[in-house]
C-alpha positions in Angstrom: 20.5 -8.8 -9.8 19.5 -7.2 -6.7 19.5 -9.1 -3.4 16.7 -9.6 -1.5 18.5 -8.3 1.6 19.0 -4.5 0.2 15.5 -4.5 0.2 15.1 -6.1 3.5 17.8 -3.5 4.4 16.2 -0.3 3.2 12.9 -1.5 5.1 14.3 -2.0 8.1 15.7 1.7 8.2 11.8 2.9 8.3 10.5 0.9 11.3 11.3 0.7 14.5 9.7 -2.6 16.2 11.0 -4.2 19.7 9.2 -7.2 19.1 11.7 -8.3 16.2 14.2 -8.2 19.1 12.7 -11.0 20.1 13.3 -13.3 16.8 16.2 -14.8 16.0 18.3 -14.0 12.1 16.2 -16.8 10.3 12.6 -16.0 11.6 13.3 -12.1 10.6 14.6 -13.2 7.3 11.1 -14.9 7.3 9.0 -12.3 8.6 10.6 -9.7 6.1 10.1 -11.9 3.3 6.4 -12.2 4.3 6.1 -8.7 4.4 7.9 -8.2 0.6 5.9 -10.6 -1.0 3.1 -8.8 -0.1 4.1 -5.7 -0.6 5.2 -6.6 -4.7 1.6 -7.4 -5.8 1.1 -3.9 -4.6 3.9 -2.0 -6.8 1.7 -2.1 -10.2 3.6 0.4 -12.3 7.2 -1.1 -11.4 9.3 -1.5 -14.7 11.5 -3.9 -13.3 9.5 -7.4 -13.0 9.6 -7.8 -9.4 8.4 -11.4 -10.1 11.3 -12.9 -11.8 12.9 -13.4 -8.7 14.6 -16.8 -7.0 13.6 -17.1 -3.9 16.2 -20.2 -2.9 18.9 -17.7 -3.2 17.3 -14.8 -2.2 17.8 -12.1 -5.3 15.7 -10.5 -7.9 16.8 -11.9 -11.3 17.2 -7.8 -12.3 18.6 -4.9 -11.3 16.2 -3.0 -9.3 16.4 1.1 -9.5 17.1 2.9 -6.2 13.8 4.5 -6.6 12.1 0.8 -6.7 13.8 -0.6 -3.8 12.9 2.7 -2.3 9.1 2.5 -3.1 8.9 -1.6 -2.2 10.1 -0.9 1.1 7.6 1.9 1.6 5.1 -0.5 0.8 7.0 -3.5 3.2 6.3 -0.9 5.8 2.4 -0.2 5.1 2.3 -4.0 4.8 3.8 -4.3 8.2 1.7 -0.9 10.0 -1.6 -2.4 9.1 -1.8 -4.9 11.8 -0.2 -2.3 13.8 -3.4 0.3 13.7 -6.0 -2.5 13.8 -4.7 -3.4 17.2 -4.3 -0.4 18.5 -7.3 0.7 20.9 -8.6 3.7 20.8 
């Protein structure tokens, strides 16, 4: 099983956001999980079924590779610069 929070972790190490300074533990746990769940639909050739998952205690069901947790956070942080450029002003 891989926990929920090695992703979150691995994610975390890409972005650097102020704003999250402003959210306590459980809204980033939320804002994170937001940001993985729509980054999975994305991962189409994952081996590892990123959908058996249980969400109550905040794990995959399988052991993700490095190389997967490595590519879902890339994707948690496209998921999370989108709203970033479309507010920017040019």
């Amino acid at each position: 099983m891989t926990s929920y929070d090695k992703v979150y972790k691995a994610f975390s190490k890409r972005i650097n956001d102020l704003k999250l300074l402003d959210l306590n533990d459980q809204e980033i746990i939320e804002y994170t999980h937001e940001l993985m769940e729509s980054a999975i639909p994305k991962f189409m050739m994952c081996k590892s079924d990123l959908f058996d998952r249980d969400d109550e205690l905040g794990h995959f069901n399988v052991d993700l590779l490095p190389i997967e947790i490595e590519i879902l956070a890339l994707l948690m942080t496209s998921e999370w610069l989108a709203p970033q450029i479309e507010t920017t002003e040019i």
